[in-house]
N, C-alpha and C positions, 0 to 999 in steps of 0.2 A: 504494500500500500504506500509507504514511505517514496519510493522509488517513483512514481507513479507521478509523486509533487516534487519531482526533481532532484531526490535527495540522494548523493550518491556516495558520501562518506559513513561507514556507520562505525561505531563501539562497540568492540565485542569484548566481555569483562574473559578474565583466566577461568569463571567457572560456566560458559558459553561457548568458549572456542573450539569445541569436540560434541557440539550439537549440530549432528549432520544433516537436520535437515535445515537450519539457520546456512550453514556454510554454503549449500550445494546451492540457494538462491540467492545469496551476494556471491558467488562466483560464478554462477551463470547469467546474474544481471551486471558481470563486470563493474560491480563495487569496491570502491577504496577504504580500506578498513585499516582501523587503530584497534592495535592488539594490545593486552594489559597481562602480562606472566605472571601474575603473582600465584596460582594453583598449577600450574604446570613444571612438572620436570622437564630436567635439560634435554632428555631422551625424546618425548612427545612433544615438544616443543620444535626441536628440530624438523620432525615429520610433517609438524603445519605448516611453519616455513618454507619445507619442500614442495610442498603440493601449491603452496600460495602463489610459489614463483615457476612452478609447473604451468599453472593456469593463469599467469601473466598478469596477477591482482598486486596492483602499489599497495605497500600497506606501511606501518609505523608499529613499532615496538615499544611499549612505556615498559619501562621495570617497575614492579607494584611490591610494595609490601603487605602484606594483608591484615596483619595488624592495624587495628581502629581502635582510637587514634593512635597514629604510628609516632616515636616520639624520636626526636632528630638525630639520637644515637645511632637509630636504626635502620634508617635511611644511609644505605650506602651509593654515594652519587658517581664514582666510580662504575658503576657497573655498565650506566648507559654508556659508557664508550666504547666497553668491552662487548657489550651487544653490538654496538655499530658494526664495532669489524669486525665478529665474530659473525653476525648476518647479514651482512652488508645492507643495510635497511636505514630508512627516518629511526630515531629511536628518541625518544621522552624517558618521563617522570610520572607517573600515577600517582598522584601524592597524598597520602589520606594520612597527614601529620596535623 
């Protein structure tokens, strides 16, 4: 429906990104999606990534803590860079501090 009114960025939270039926219609309506890791391991994280860049979807990587509210010890800001070049992707901050 979103899509429908032009909308063609969505947010998909760490506990949504392995909801195949979400995925399979922002990827076949060639949606630009901002991904949030904070429930996903390194392992299954990799495999979205693969398939994201399989089916030629831009997308952005926020590192999340999932901790609420997350408190500024905990927030390691180092990591978005390590994301960058480790996915070669956009990469953010999810910041729920």
């Amino acid at each position: 429906m979103l899509n429908s009114f032009g909308v063609n960025y969505f947010k998909v939270s760490s506990g949504e990104v392995f909801n195949n039926e979400i995925l399979k219609i922002l990827i076949k309506n060639k949606c630009e999606l901002i991904l949030s890791n904070g429930l996903i391991d390194e392992e299954k994280l990799q495999k979205l990534i693969n398939k994201l860049k399989k089916s030629k979807i831009k997308f952005a990587l926020l590192d999340c803590t999932t901790k609420y509210p997350t408190l500024p010890n905990n927030i390691n800001i180092k990591n978005i860079a390590i994301m960058k070049k480790r996915y070669n992707c956009f990469t953010g901050l999810s910041d729920h501090s």
